[in-house]
C-alpha positions as CSV (number, residue, x, y, z in Angstrom):
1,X,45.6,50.7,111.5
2,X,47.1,49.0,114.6
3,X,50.5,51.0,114.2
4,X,48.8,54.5,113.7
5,X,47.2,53.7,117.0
6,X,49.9,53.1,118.8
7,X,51.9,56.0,117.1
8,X,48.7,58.8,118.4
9,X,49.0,57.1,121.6
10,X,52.8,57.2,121.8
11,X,52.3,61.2,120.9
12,X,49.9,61.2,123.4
13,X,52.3,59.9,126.0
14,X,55.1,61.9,124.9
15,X,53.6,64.9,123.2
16,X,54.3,67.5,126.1
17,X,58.0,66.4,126.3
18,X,58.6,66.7,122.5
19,X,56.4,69.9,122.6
20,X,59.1,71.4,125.1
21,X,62.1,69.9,123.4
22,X,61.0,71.7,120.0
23,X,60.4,74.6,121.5
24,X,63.5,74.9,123.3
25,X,65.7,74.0,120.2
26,X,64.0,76.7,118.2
27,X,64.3,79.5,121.4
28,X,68.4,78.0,121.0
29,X,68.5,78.3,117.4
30,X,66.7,82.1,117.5
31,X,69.0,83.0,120.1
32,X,71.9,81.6,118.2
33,X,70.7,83.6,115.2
34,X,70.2,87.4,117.1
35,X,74.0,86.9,118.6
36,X,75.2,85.9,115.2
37,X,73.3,89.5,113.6
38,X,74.5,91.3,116.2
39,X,78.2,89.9,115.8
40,X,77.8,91.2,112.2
41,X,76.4,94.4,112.9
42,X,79.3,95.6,115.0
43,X,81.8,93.8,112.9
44,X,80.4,96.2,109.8
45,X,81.0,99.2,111.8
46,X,84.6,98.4,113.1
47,X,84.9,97.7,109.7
48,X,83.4,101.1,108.6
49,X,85.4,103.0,111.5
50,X,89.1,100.9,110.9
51,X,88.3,102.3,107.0
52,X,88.2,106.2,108.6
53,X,91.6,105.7,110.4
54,X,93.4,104.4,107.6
55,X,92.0,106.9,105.5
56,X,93.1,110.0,108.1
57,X,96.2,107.8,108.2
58,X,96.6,108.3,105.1
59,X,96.5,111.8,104.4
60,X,98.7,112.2,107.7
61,X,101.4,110.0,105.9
62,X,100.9,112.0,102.6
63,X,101.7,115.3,104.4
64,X,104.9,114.0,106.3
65,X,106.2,112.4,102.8
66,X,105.4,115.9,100.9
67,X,107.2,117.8,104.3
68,X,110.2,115.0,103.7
69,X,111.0,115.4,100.6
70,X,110.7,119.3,100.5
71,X,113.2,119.1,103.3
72,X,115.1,116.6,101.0
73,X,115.5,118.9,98.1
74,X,116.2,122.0,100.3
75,X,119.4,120.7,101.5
76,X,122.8,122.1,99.4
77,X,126.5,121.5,100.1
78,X,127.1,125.3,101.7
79,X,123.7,123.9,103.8
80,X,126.0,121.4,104.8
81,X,129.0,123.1,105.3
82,X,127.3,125.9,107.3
83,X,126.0,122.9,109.4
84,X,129.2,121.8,110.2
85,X,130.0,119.0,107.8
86,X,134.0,118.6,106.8
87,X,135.2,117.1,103.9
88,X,136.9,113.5,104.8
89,X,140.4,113.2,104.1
90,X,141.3,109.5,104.1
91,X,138.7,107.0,103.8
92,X,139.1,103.9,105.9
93,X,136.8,100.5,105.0
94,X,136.2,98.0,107.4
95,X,137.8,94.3,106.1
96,X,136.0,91.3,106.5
97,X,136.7,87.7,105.4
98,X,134.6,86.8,102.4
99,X,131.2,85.1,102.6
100,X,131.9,82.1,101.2
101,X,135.5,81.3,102.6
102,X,135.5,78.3,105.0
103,X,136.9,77.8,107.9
104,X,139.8,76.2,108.6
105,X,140.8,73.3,111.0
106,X,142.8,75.6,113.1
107,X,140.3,78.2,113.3
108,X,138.1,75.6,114.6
C-alpha cells in the first residue's frame, strides 16, 4: 500500500512533465508519419510519370529503328556507286605484334 502511495504521489509530482513529454513524442511521431505519406505519395507519381517517358521513349525508339532499317535495306551497289563509292584496288592491313608475344630485354 505504502509503494502505491508513493507511486500516485510521484505522478502527482511529475504528471505534468510526463503529460508534455508524451504528448510531444506522439506530435514527433505523427509528424514523422505525414512526411513519410507524403514522401510516398510523390514517389508513386514520379513513378507513374518516369513510366509515361519511357513508354513515349519507346515508341520514339521504335519509329527511328523501323526508319533505320528501311533506310538499311534501301541501299544497292549502283546506290553506292552513284554516291561516289570506288572499288578498292589493293587492300592494305595494318600489322601489329601479337597479343601474347612478350617483350624482350632490349625492348625494355
Amino acid at each position: 500500500m505504502h509503494g502505491i502511495q508513493k507511486n500516485l504521489k510521484w505522478l502527482d509530482k511529475n504528471g505534468k512533465t510526463l503529460f508534455w513529454s508524451f504528448f510531444c513524442m506522439v506530435l514527433l511521431m505523427t509528424a514523422g508519419y505525414v512526411y513519410l505519406i507524403q514522401t510516398a505519395t510523390q514517389n508513386g507519381v514520379r513513378w507513374g510519370k518516369a513510366e509515361q517517358t519511357i513508354a513515349s521513349l519507346g515508341a520514339t525508339v521504335s519509329e527511328l529503328e523501323s526508319t533505320y532499317l528501311s533506310l538499311k535495306q534501301s541501299i544497292t551497289l549502283s546506290l553506292a556507286y552513284a554516291k561516289g563509292f570506288k572499288d578498292v584496288k589493293a587492300v592494305r592491313f595494318i600489322t601489329t605484334e601479337k597479343v601474347g608475344t612478350v617483350a624482350s630485354a632490349s625492348a625494355i
